[in-house]
Jmol script that loads the backbone (N, CA, C; Angstrom):
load data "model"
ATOM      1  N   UNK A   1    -140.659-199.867  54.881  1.00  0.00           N
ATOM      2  CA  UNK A   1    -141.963-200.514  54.976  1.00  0.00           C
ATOM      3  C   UNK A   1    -142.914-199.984  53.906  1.00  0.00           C
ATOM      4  N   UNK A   2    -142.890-198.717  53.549  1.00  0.00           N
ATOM      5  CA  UNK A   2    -143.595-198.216  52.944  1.00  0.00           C
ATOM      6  C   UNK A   2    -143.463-198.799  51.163  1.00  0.00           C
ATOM      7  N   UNK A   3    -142.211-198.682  50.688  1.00  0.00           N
ATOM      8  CA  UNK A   3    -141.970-199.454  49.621  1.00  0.00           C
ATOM      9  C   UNK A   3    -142.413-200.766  49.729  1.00  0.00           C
ATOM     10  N   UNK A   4    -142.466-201.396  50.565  1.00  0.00           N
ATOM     11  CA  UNK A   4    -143.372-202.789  50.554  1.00  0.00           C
ATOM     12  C   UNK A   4    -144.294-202.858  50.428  1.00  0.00           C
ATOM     13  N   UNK A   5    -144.835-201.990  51.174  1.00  0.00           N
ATOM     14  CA  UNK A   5    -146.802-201.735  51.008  1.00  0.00           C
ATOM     15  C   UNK A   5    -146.951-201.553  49.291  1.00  0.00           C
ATOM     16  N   UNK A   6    -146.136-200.284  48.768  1.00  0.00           N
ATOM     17  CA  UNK A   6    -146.253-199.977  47.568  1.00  0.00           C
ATOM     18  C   UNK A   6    -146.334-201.397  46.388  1.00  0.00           C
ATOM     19  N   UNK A   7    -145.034-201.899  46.754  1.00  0.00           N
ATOM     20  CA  UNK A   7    -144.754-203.014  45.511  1.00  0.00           C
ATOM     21  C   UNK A   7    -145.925-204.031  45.567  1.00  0.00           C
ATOM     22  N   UNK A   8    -146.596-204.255  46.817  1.00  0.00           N
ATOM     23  CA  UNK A   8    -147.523-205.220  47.416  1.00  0.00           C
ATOM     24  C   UNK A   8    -148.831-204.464  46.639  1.00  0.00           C
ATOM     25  N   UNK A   9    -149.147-203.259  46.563  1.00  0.00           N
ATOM     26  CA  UNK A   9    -150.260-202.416  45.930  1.00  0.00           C
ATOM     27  C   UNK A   9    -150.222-202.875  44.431  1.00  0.00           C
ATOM     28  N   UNK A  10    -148.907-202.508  43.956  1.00  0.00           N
ATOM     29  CA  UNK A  10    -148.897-203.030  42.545  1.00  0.00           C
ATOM     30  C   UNK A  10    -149.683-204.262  42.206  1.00  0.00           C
ATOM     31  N   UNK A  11    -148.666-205.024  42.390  1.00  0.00           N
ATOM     32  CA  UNK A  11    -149.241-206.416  42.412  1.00  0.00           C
ATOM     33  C   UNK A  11    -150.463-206.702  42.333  1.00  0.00           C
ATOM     34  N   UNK A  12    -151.471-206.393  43.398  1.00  0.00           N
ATOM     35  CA  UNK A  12    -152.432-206.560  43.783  1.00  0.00           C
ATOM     36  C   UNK A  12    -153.241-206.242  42.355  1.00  0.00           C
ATOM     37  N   UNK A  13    -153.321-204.723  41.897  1.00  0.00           N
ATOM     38  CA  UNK A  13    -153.838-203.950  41.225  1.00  0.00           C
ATOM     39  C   UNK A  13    -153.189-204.722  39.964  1.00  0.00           C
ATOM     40  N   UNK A  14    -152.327-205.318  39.809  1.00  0.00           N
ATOM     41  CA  UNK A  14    -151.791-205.297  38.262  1.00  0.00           C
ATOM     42  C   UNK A  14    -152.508-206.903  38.387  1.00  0.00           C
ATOM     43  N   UNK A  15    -152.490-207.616  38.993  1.00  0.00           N
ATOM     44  CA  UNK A  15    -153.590-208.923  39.413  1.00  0.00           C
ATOM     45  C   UNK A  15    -154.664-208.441  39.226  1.00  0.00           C
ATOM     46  N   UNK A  16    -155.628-207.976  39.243  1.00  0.00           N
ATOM     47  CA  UNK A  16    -157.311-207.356  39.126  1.00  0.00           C
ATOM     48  C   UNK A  16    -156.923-207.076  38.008  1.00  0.00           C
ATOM     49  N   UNK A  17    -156.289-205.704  37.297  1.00  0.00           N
ATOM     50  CA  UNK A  17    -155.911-205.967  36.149  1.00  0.00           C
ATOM     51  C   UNK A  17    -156.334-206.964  34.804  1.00  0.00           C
ATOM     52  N   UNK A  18    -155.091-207.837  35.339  1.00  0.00           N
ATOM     53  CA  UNK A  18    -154.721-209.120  34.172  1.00  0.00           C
ATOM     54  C   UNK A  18    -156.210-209.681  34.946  1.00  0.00           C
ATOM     55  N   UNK A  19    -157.045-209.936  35.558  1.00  0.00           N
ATOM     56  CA  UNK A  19    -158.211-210.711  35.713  1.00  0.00           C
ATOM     57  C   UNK A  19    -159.367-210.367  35.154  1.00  0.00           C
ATOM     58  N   UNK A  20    -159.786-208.791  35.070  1.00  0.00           N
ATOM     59  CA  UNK A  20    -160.819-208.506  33.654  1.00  0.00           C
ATOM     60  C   UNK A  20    -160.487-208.324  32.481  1.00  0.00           C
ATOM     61  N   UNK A  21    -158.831-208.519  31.696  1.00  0.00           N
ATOM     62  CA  UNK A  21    -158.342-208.419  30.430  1.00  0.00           C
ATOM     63  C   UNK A  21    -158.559-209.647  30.206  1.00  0.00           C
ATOM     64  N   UNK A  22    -158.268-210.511  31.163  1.00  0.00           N
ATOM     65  CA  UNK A  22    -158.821-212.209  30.454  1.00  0.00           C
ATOM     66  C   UNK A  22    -160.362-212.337  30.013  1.00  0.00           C
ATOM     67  N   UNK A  23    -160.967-211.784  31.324  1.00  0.00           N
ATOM     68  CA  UNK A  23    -162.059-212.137  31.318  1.00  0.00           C
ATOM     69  C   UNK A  23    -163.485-211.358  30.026  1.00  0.00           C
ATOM     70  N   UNK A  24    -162.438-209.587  30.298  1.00  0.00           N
ATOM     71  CA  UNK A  24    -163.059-208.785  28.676  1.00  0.00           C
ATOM     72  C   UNK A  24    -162.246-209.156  27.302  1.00  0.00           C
ATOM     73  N   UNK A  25    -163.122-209.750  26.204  1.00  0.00           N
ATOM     74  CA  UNK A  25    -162.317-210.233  25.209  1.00  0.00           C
ATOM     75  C   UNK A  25    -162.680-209.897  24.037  1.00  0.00           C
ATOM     76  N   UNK A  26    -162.741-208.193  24.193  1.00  0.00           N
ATOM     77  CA  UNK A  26    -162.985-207.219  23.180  1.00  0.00           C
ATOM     78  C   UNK A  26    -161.747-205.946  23.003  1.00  0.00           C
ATOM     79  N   UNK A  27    -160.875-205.921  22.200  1.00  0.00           N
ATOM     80  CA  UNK A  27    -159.484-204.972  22.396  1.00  0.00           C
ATOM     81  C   UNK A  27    -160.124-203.779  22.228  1.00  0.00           C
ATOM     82  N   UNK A  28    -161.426-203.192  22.086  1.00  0.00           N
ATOM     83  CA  UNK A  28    -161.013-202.161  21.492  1.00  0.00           C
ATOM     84  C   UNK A  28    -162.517-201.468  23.102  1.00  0.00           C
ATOM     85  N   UNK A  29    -162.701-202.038  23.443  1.00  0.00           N
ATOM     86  CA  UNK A  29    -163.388-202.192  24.510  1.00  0.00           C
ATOM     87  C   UNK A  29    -161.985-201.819  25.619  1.00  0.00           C
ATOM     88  N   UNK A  30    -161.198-202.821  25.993  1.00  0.00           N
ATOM     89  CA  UNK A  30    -159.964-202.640  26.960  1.00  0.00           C
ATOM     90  C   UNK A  30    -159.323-201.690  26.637  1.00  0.00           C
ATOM     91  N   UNK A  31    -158.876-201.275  25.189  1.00  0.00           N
ATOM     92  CA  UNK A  31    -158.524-199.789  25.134  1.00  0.00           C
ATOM     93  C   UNK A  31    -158.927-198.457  25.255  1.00  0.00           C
ATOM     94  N   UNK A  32    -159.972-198.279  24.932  1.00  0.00           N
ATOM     95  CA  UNK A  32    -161.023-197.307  24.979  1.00  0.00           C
ATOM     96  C   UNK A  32    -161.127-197.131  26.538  1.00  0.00           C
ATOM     97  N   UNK A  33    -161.614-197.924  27.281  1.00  0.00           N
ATOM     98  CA  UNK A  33    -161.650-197.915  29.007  1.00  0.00           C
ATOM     99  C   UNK A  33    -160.061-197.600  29.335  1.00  0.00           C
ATOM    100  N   UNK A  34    -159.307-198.167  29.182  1.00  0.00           N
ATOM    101  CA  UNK A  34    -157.942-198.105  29.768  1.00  0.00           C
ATOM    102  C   UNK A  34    -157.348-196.553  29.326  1.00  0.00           C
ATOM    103  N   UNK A  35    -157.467-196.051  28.258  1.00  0.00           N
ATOM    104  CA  UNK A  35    -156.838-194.458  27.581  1.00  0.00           C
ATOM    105  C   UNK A  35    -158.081-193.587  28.764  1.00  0.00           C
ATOM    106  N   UNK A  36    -159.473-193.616  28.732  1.00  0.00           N
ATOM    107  CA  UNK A  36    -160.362-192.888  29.872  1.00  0.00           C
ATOM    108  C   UNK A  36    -160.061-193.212  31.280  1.00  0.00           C
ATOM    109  N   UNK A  37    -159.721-194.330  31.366  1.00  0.00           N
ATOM    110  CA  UNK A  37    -158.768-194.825  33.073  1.00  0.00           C
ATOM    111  C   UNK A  37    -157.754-193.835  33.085  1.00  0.00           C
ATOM    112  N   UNK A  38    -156.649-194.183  32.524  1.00  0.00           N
ATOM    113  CA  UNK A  38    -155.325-193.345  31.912  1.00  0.00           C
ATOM    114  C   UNK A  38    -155.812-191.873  32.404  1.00  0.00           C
ATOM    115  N   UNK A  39    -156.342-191.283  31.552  1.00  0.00           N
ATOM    116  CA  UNK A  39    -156.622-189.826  31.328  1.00  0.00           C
ATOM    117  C   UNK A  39    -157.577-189.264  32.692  1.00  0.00           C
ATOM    118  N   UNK A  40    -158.677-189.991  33.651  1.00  0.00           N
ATOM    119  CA  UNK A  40    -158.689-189.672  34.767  1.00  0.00           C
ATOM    120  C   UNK A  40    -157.614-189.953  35.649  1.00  0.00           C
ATOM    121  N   UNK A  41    -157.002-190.817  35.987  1.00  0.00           N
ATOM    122  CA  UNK A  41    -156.034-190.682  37.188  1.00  0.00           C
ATOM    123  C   UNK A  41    -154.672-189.549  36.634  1.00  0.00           C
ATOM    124  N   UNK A  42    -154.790-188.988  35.291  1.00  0.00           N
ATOM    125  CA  UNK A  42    -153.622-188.010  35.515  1.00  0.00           C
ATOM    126  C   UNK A  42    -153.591-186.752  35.662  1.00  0.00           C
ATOM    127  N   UNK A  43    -155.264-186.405  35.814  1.00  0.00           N
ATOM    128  CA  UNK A  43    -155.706-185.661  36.004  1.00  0.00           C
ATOM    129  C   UNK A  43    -156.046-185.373  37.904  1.00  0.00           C
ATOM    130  N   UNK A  44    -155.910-186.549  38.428  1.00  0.00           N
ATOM    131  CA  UNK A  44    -156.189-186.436  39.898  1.00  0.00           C
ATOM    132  C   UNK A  44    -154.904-186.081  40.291  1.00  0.00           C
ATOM    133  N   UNK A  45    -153.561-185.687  39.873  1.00  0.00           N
ATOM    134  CA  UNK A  45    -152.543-185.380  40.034  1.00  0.00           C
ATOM    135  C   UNK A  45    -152.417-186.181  41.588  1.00  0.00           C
ATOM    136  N   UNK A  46    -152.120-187.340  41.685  1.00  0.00           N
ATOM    137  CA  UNK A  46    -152.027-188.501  42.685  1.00  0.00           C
ATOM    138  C   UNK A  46    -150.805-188.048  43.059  1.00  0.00           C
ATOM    139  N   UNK A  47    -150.219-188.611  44.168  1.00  0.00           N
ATOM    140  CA  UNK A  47    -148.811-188.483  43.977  1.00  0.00           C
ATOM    141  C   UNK A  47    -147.924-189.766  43.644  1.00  0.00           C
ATOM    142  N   UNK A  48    -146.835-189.781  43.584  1.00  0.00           N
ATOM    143  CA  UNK A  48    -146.028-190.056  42.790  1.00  0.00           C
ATOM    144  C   UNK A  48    -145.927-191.406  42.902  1.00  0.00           C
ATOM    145  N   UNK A  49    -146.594-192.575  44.353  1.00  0.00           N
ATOM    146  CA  UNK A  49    -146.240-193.405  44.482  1.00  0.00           C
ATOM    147  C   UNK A  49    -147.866-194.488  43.989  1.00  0.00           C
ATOM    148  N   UNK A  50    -149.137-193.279  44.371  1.00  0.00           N
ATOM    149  CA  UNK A  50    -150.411-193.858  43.396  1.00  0.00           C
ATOM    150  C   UNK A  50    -150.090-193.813  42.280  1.00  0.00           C
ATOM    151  N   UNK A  51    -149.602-192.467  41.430  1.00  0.00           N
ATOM    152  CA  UNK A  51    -149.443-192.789  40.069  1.00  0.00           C
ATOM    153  C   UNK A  51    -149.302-193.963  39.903  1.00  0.00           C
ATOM    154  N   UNK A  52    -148.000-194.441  40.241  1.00  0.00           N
ATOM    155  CA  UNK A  52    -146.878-195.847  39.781  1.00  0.00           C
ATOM    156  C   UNK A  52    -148.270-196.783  39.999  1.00  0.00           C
ATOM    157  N   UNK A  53    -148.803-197.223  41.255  1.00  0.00           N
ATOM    158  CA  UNK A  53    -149.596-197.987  41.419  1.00  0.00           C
ATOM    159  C   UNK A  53    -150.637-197.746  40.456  1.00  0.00           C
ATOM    160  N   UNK A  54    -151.778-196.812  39.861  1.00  0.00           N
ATOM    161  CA  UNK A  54    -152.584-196.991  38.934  1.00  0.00           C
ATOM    162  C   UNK A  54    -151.695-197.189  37.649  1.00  0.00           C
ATOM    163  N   UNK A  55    -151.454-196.277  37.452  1.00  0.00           N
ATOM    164  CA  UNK A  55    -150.495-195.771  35.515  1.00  0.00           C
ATOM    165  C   UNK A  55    -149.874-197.839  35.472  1.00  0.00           C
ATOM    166  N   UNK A  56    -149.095-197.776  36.501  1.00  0.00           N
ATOM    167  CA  UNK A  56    -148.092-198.743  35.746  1.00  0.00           C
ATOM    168  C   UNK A  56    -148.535-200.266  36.328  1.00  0.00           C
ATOM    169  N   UNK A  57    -149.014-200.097  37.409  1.00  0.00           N
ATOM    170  CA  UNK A  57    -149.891-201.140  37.568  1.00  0.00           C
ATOM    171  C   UNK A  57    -151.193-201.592  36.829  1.00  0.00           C
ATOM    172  N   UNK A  58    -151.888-200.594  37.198  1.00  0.00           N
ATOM    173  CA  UNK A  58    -153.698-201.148  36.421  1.00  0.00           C
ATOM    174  C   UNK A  58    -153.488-201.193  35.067  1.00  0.00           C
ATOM    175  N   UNK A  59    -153.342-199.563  34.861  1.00  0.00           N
ATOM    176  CA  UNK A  59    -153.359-199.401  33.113  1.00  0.00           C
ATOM    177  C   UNK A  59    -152.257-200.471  32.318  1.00  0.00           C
ATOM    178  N   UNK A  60    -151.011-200.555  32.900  1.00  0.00           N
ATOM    179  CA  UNK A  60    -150.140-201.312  32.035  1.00  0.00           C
ATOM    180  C   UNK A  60    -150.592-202.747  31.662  1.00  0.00           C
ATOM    181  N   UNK A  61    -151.126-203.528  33.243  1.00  0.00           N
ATOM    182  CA  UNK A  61    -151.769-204.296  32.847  1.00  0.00           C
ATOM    183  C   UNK A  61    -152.930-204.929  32.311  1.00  0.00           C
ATOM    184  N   UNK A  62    -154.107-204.096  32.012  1.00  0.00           N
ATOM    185  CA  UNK A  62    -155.355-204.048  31.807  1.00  0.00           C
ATOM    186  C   UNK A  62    -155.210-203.802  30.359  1.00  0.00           C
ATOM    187  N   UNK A  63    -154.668-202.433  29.944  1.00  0.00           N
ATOM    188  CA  UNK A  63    -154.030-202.580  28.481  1.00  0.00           C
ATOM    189  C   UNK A  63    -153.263-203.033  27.570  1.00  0.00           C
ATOM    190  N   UNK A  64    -152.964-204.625  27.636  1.00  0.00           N
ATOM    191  CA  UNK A  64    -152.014-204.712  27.542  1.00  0.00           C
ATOM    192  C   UNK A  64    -151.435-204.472  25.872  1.00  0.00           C
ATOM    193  N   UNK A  65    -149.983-204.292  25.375  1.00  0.00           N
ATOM    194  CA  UNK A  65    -150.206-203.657  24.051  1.00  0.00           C
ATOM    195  C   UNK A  65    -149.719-204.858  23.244  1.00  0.00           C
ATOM    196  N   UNK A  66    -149.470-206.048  23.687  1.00  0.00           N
ATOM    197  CA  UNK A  66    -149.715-207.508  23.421  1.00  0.00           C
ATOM    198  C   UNK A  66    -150.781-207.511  22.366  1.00  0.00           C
ATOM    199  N   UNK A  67    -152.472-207.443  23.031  1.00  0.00           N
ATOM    200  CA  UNK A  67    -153.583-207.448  22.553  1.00  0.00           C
ATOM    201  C   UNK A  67    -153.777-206.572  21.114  1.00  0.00           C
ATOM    202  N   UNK A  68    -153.253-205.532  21.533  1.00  0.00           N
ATOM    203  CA  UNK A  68    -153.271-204.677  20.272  1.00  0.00           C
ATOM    204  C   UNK A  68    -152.154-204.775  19.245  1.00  0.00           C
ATOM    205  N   UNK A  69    -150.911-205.235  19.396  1.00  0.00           N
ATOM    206  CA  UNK A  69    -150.280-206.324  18.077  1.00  0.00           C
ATOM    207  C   UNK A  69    -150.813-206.926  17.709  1.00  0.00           C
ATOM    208  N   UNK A  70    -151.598-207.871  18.687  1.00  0.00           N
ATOM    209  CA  UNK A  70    -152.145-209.228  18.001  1.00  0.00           C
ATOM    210  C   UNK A  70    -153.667-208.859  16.500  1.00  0.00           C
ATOM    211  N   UNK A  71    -154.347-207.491  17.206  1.00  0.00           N
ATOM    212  CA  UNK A  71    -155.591-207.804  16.660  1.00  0.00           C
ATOM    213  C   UNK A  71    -155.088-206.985  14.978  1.00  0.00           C
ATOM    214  N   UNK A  72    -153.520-206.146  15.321  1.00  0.00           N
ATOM    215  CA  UNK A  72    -153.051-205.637  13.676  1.00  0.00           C
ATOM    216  C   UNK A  72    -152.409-206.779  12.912  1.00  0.00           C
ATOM    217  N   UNK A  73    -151.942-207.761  13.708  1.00  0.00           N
ATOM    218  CA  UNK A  73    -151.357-208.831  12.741  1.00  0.00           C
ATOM    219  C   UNK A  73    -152.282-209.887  12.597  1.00  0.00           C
ATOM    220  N   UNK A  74    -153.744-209.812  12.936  1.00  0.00           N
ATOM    221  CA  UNK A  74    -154.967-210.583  12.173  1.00  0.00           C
ATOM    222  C   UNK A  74    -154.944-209.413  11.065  1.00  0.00           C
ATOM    223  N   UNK A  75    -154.931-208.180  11.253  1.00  0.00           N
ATOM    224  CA  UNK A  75    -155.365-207.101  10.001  1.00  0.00           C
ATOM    225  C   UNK A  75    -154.402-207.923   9.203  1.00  0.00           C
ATOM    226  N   UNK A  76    -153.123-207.568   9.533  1.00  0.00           N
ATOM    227  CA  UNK A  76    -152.247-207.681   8.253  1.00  0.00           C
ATOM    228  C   UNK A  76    -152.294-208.845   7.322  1.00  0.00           C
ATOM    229  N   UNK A  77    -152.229-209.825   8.475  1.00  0.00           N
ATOM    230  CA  UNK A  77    -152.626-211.455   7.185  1.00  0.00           C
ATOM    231  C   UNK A  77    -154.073-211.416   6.299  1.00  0.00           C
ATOM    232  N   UNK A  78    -154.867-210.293   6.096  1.00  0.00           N
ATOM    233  CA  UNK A  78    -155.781-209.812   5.236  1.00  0.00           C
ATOM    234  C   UNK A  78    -155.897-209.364   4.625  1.00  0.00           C
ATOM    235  N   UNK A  79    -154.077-208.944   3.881  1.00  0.00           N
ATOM    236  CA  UNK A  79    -153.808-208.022   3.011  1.00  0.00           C
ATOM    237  C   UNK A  79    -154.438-206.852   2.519  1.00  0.00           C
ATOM    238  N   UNK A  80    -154.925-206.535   3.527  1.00  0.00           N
ATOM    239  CA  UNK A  80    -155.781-205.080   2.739  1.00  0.00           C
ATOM    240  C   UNK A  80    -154.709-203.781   3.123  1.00  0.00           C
ATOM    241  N   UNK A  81    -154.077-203.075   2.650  1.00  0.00           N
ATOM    242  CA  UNK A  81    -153.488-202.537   3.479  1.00  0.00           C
ATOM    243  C   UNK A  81    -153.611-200.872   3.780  1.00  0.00           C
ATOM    244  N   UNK A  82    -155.168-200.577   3.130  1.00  0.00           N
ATOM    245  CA  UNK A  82    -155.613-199.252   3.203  1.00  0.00           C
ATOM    246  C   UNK A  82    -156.807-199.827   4.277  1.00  0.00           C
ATOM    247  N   UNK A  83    -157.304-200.812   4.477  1.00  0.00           N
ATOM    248  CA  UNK A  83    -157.742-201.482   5.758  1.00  0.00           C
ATOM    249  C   UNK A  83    -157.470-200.968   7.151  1.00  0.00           C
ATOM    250  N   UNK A  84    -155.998-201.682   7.132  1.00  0.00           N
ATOM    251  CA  UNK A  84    -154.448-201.683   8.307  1.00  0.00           C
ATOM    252  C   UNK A  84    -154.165-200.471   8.816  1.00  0.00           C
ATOM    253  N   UNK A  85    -154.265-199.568   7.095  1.00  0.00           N
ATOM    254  CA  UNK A  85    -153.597-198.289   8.007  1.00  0.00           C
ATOM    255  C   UNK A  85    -155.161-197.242   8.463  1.00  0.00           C
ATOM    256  N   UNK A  86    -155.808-197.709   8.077  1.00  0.00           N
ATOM    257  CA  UNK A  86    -157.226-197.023   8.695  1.00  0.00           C
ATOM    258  C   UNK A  86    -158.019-197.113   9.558  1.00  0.00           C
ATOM    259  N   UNK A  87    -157.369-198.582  10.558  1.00  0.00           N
ATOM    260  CA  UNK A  87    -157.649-199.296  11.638  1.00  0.00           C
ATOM    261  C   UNK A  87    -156.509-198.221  12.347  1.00  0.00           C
ATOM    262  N   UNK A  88    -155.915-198.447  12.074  1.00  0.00           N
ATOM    263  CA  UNK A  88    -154.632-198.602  12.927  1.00  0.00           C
ATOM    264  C   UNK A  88    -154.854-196.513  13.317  1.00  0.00           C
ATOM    265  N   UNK A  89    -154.872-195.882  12.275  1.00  0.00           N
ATOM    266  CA  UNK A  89    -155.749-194.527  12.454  1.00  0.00           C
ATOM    267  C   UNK A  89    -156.166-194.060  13.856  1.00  0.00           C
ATOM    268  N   UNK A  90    -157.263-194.652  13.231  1.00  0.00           N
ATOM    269  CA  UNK A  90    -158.499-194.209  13.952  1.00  0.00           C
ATOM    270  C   UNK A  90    -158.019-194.730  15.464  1.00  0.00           C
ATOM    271  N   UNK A  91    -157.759-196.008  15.526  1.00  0.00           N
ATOM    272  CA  UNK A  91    -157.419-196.419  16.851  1.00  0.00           C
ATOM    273  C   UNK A  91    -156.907-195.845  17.788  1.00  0.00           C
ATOM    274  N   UNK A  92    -155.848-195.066  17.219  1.00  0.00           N
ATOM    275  CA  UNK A  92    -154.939-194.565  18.230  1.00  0.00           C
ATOM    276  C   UNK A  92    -155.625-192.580  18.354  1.00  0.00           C
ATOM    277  N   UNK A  93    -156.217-192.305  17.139  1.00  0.00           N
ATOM    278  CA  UNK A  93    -156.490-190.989  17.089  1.00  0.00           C
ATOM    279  C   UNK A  93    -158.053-190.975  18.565  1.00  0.00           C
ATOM    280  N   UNK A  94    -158.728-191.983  18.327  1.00  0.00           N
ATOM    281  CA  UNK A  94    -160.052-192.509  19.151  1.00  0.00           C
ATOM    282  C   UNK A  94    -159.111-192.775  20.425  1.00  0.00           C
ATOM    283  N   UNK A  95    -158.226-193.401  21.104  1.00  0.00           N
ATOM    284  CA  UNK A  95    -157.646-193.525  22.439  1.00  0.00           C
ATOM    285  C   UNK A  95    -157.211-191.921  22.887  1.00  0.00           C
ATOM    286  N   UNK A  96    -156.354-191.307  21.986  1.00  0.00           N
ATOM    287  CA  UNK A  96    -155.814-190.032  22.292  1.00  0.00           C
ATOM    288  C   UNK A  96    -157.578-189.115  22.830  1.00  0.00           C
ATOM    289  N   UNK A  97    -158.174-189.256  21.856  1.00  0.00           N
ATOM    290  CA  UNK A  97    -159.864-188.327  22.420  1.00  0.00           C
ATOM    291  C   UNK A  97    -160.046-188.972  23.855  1.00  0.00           C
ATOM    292  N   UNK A  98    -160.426-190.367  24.077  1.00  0.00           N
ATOM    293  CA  UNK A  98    -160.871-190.583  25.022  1.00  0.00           C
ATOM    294  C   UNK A  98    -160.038-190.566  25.857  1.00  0.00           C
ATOM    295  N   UNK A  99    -158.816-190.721  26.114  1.00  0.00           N
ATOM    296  CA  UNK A  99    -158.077-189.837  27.163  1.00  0.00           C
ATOM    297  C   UNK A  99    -158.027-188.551  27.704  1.00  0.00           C
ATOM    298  N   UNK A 100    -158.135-187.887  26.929  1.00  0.00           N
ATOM    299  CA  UNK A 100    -158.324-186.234  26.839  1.00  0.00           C
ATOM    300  C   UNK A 100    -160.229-186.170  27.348  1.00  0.00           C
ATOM    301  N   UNK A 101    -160.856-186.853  27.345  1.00  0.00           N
ATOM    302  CA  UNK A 101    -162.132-186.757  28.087  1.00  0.00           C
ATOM    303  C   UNK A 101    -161.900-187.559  29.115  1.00  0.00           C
ATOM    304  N   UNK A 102    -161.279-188.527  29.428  1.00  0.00           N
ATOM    305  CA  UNK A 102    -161.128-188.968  30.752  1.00  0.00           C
ATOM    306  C   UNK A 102    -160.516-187.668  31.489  1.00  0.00           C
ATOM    307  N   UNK A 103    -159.809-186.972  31.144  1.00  0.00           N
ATOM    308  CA  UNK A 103    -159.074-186.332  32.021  1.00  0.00           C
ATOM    309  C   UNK A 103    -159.869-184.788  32.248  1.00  0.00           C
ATOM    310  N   UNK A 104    -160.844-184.603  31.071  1.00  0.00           N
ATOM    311  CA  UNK A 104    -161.966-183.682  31.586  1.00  0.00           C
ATOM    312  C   UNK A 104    -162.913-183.957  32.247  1.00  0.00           C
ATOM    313  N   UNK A 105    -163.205-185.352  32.371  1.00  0.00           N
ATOM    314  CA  UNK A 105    -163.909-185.766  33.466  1.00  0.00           C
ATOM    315  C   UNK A 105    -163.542-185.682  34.912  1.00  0.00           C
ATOM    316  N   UNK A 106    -162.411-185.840  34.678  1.00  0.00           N
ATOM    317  CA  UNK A 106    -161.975-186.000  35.908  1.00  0.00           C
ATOM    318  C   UNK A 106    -161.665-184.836  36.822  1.00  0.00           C
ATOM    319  N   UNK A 107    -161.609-183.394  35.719  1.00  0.00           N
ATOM    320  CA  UNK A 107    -160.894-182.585  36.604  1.00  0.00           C
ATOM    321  C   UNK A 107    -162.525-181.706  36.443  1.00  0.00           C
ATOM    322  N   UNK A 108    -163.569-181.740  36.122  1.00  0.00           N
ATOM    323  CA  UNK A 108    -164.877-181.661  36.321  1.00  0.00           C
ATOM    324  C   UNK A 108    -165.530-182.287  37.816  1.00  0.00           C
ATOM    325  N   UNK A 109    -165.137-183.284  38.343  1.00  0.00           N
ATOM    326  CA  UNK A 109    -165.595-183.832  39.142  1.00  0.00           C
ATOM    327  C   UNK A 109    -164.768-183.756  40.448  1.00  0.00           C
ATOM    328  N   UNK A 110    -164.095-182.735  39.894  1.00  0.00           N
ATOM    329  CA  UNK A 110    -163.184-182.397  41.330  1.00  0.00           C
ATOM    330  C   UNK A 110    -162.954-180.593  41.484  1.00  0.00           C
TER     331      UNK A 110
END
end "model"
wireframe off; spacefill off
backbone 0.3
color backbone group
């Protein structure tokens, strides 16, 4: 029963999810929130069956990494390609920080 409840949690959560990624239609907005989402719940050391439900439910779907192909292959058809790789940088160096402060937030507030 309990695995039902669980898979039924997913769902739910990965539905809410995919319903403000439609509705926010800024990538770097959904990433930035989703790496500080990320980085508080792994810090609440949940157990093993919330993890699955936030990590692979919310975050997987809220972030999706769909969005973030899409907005490097508008870079790339712009041929700039000291552009591309300076987007592409910062992006991921800026998610890694704000994870790492989500997760000092989080273990601050507990």
């Amino acid at each position: 029963m309990k695995v039902k409840k669980n898979i039924f949690l997913i769902i739910l959560v990965s539905y809410i999810a995919t319903f403000l990624r439609f509705f926010i239609n800024n990538i770097f907005f959904i990433s930035f929130t989703g790496s500080f989402f990320f980085g508080f719940i792994i810090a609440k050391k949940l157990n093993s069956s919330m993890n699955r439900i936030f990590l692979s439910g919310f975050c997987s779907c809220y972030t999706t990494f769909s969005g973030f192909i899409y907005f490097f292959y508008e870079l790339i058809n712009q041929d700039d390609v000291l552009k591309n790789f300076f987007y592409l940088n910062i992006f991921i160096i800026l998610n890694i920080f704000i994870m790492n402060f989500g997760f000092f937030v989080s273990r601050k507030i507990t």
